[in-house]
N, C-alpha and C positions, 0 to 999 in steps of 0.2 A: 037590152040585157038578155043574153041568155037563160034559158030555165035550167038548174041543175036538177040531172034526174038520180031518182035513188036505186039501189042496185035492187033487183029482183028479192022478196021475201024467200024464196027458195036457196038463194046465192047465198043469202046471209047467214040462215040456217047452216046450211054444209059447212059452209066455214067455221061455224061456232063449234060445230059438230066434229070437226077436223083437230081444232084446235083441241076442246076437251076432251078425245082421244088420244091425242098425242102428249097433253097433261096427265094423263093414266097410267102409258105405257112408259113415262118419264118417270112415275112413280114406283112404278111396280120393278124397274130396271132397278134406282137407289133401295128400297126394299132388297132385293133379291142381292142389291152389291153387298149392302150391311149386313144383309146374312153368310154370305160367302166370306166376306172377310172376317166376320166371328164366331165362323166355325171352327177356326184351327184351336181356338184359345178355349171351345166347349172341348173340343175331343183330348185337347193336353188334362184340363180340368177334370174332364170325367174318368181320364185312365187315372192318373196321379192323385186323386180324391174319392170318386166314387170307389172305385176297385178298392183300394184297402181298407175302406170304411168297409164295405162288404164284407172282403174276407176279414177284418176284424170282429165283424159279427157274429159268422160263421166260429171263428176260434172260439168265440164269448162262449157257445152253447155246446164243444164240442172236448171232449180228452185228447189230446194226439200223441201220439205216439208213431217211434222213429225206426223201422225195418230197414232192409236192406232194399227193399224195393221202394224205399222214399217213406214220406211223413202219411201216416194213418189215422181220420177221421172219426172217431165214434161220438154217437150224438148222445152228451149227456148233461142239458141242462141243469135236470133236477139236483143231480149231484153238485156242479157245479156253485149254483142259488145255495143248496146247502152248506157248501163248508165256505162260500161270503158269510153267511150268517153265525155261523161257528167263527168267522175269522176276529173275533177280539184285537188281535194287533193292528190289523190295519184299520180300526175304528178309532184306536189310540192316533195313529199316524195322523189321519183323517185328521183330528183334534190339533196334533201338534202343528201340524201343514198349516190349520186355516188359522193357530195364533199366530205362527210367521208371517203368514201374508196380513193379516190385520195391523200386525202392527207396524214389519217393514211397509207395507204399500201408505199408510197413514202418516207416519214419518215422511216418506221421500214426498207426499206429494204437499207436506206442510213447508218441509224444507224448502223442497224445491220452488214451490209460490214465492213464499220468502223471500228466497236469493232474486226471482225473477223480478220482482217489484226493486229488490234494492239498486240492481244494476243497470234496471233500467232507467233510475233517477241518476247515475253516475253520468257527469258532461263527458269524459273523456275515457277510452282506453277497453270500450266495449269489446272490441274485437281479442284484444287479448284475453280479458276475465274469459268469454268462451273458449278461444282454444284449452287455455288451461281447468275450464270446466272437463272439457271431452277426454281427458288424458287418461280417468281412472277408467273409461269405456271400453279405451283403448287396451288394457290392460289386460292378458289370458288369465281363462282361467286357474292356469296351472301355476302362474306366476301371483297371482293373487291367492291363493290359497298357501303356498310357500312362503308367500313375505309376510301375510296377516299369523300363518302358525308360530313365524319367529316374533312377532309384536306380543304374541298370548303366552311366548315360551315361561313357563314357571320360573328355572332358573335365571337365564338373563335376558329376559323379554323388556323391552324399553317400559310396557306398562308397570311392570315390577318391580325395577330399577326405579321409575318417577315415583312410585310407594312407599320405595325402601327410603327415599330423598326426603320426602317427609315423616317420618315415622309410622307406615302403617304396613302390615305384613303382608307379603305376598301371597296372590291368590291364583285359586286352581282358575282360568277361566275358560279353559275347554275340556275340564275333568272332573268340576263339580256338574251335578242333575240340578243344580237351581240356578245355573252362571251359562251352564253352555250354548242353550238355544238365545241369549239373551246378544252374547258376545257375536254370535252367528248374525243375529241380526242388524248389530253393528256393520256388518263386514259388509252385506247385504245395503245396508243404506246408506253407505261408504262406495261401490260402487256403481249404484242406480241415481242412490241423489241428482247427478248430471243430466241423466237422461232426460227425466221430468223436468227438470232447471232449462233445458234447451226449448222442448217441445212448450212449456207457458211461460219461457220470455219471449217465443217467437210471438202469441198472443198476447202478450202483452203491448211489443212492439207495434201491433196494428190496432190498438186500440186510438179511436180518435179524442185526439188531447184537446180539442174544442170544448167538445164535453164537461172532460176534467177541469179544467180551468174554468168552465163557467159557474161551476159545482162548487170551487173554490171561491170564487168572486162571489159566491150568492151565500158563504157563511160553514159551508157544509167541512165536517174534521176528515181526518184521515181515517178515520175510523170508519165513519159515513161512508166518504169516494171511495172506501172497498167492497164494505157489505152492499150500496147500493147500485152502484155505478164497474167497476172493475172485475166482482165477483162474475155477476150473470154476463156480464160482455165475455167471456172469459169461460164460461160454464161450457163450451164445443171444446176448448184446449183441452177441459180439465178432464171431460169424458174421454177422450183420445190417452192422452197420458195415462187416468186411471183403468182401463182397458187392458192398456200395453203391459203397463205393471203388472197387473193382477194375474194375466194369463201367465207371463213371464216368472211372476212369482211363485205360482201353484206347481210350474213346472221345473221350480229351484232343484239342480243336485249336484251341480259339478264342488261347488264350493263346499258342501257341508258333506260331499263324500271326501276332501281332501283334508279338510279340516278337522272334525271328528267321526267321518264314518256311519255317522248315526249315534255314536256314543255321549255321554258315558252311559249305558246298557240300549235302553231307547229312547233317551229326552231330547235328542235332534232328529228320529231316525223319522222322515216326509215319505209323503206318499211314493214319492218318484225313485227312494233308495228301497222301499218296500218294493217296490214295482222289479226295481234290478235283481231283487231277491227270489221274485219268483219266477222271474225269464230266467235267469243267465244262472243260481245259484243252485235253487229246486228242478229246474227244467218243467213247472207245469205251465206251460204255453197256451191254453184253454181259460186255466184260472187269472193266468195275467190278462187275458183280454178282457174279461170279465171284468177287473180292476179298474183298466185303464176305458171302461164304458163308465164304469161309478164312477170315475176323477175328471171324466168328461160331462158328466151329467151334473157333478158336485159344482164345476166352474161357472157352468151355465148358468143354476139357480145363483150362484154367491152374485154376478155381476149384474145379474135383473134384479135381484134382490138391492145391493148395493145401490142401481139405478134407480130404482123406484124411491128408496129411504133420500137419497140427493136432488131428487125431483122436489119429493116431500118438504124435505129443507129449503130448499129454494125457494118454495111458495112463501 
């Protein structure tokens, strides 16, 4: 029998050595790829986000004013801080903004649970109830604030008209100050309801029905397989959904500038129709950035606040 001989200690080394060099230089290639290939999407990012956050800032702390030789810079904070705090109406807005989103984002996302649970116990015909979900989505704004102003019309608004059918009198509900942010927020959960309704049946659809059924088999109500089993499965959709709402809500204005304007005096008028007020009506361009820092600051706390209190519940 031959002897097999083993390759030199030195042979084996180099090679090892070879190899784990060339494991390196394989690394540091895909490294250097993923960086190259995600750097187009930092420098779109950082023109398209950082830059006007900046110059947003800049505006925040400065007056300008508009020459013939272009827009003009003056640095005046202090003034600025001052009349936010002299500004009484937009503290009112502030208030009225966060009852609309409290209670439209509260509704749609009860509603919409709701709906998500009911249709997805339906055997048949799933695919239609969505499409005809999606339709009010579909819907412009311009053409949604048109058709909801003829449903509120005092004289022959269908709601008026079904009033007048039973004996009760018709009512102002976009010209009374105690009906009109109320009616707004119908409108409002009239066309978001779906949205939410999409985004937690899709979670509901991936929930495993093993689960549910064994939950059921072992005694447990419907009451139970929600708070125990369907809620926390289900708590990623609802932050998602609730998220999307809330930001979307705070930044309400196409419809409640079509609708009432802000009216009757200011018991609809949100942050975002103030906001237009002080760009485009006063021209003070410094004060609205300022604004639009406090309505971005005001978001922030409301959703970690909001997250932390549904944490809380959850436990």
């Amino acid at each position: 029998m031959r002897a097999t001989t083993n390759p030199p200690v030195d042979a084996t080394d180099a090679a090892a050595a070879e190899r784990l060099a060339a494991t390196r230089i394989r690394r540091r290639h895909d490294r250097w790829f993923r960086y190259g290939t995600l750097m187009p999407a930092v420098i779109i990012l950082v023109v398209l986000t950082a830059f006007p956050v900046a110059n947003l800032l800049r505006m925040a702390v400065s007056t300008i004013d508009f020459t013939a030789a272009g827009a003009v810079y003056r640095f005046t904070p202090a003034e600025n801080f001052r009349r936010l705090t002299e500004d009484s109406l937009f503290f009112v807005n502030m208030r009225t903004t966060l009852i609309f989103v409290v209670v439209s984002v509260a509704l749609e996302m009860v509603l919409g649970f709701l709906l998500a649970i009911m249709v997805a116990g339906v055997p048949r015909g799933k695919g239609l109830i969505r499409t005809a979900m999606i339709l009010p989505i579909l819907v412009p704004p311009v053409a949604i604030g048109a058709m909801w102003k003829l449903v509120y019309n005092y004289d022959f608004g269908i709601l008026n008209q079904a009033l007048g059918l039973i004996g009760i009198d018709r009512i102002q509900w976009l010209s009374s100050a105690d009906l009109a942010l109320w009616s707004v927020v119908l409108v409002d959960v009239w066309h978001w309801t779906p949205l939410v309704f999409l985004i937690l049946f899709a979670g509901v659809e991936g929930l495993p029905g093993e689960v549910i059924e064994a939950a059921r088999v072992d005694g447990a109500t419907t009451a139970q397989i929600v708070r125990r089993i369907i809620l926390p499965l289900m708590m990623p959709a609802i932050a998602v959904a609730f998220v999307f709402r809330s930001i979307l809500a705070f930044k309400v204005f196409d419809q409640i500038f079509l609708l009432t304007s802000g009216g009757p005096g200011t018991a609809t008028e949100v942050v975002s129709l103030r906001l237009y007020d002080v760009f485009f009506n006063q021209n003070q361009l410094g004060y609205g950035a300022l604004l639009s820092l406090v309505i971005i600051f005001a978001v922030l706390a409301f959703l970690v606040t909001a997250g932390g209190l549904a944490r809380r519940v959850g436990k």
